[in-house]
N, C-alpha and C positions, 0 to 999 in steps of 0.2 A: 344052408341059409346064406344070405346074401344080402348085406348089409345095404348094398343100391336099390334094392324091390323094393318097389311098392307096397302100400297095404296089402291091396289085393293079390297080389304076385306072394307076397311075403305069407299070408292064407290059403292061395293056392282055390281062388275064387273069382268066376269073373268078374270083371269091371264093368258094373252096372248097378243101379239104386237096389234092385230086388234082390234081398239078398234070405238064406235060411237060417235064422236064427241059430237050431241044433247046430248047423253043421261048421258054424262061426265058433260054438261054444265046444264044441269035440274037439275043431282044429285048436282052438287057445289052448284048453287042455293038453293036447300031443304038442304042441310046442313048447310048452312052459314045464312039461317034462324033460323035452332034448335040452331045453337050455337049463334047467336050474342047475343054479353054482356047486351046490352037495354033488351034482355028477362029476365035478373036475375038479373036487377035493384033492383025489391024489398026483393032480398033472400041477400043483401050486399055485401061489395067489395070483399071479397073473390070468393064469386061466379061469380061473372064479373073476375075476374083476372082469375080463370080454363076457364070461356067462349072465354075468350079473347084467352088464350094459343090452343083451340081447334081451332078457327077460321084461327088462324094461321100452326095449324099442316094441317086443312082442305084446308088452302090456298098453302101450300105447295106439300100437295099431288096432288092439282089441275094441278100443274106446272108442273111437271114431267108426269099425265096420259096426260096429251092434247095435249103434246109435243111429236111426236115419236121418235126421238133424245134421249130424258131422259128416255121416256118409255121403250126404250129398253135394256139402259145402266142401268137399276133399275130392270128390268126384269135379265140382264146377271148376274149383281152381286147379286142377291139375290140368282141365281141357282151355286153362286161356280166361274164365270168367270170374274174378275173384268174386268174394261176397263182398268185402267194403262196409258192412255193415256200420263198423262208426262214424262213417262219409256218404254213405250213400242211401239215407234214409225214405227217397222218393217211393212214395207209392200209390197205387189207381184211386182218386177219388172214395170210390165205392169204398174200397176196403179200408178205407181213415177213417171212412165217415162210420163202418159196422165199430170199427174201435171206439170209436169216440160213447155210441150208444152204450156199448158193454161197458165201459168206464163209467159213463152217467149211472147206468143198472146197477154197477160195482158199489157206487156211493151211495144207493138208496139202497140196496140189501140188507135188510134189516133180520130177514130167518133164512133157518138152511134151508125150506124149501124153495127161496129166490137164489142162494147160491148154486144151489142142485141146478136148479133150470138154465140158470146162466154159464154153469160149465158143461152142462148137455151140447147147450146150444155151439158155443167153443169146441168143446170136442169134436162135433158132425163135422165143423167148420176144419180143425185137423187133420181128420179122417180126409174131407174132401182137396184139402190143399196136398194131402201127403199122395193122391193119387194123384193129383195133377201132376206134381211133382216126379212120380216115375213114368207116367206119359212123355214131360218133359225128355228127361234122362234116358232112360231107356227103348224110347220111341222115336221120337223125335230129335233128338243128342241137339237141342234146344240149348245151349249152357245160359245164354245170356238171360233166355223167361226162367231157365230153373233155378240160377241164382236170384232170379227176384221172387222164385215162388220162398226160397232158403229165408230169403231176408223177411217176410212175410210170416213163415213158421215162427223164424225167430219172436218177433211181434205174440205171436197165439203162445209161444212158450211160458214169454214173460209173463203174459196175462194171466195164466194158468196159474204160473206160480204167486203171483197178484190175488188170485181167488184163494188161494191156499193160508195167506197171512190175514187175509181177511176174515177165514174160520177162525183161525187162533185168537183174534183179536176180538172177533164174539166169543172165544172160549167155546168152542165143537173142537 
């Protein structure tokens, strides 16, 4: 292992949005075997302290390939296109104006069957921005529309979890 690799390098996975979930979760497994500190018990603390430090860069890189959300914001900015997301909030007309409605729908939800519909409707909207999104990436090596599709997810993520406090707060 080689502390300069990248995520992907570091997994032993191409570098592209499509990734197999299993075989992300096999390889974290095989890795966080080689690296735990109990294996370099008897080589002394220092060698647990680098194990340890691996385990954690392994556990990090874990977090971002499994996730498509970071996979992709980790993918943009590697290739030149940061997300910027606390600066760079522009986005297409259309797609302010579908937030602005699900907000309005948000505050008039009054049963789970308007919150059902309204995270149906979000989720398809997911679904479809998540395959733009590897069109983008993986098609097209797009970075600049993929980190706007990133900053876009970003936006439906929040939302989502926005529907999620809004159950609690009707008590579902």
């Amino acid at each position: 292992m080689n502390l300069q690799s990248d995520d992907f390098e570091l997994f032993a996975v191409p570098r592209r949005f499509a990734q197999d979930r299993a075989q992300l979760d096999a390889r974290w497994k095989e890795l966080q075997r080689e690296a735990h500190p109990d294996r370099f018990a008897a080589q002394g603390p220092a060698a647990q302290r680098v194990a340890m430090q691996w385990s954690v860069r392994i556990n990090e890189a874990y977090q971002r390939l499994k996730d498509p959300l970071k996979r992709a914001a980790y993918l943009c900015e590697r290739h030149g296109a940061p997300i910027r997301a606390e600066d760079n909030t522009a986005m297409p007309a259309q797609f302010l104006m579908q937030q602005m409605q699900w907000r309005e729908a948000l505050e008039e939800a009054e049963s789970p069957a308007q919150l059902d519909a309204l995270e149906d409707d979000m989720d398809g909207e997911r679904r479809a921005a998540t395959t733009r999104l590897q069109q983008l990436i993986d098609e097209q090596q797009d970075w600049t529309g993929a980190a706007r599709e990133v900053r876009a997810l970003m936006f439906i993520a929040r939302f989502g979890r926005d529907i999620e406090l809004r159950r609690e707060q009707q008590g579902q």
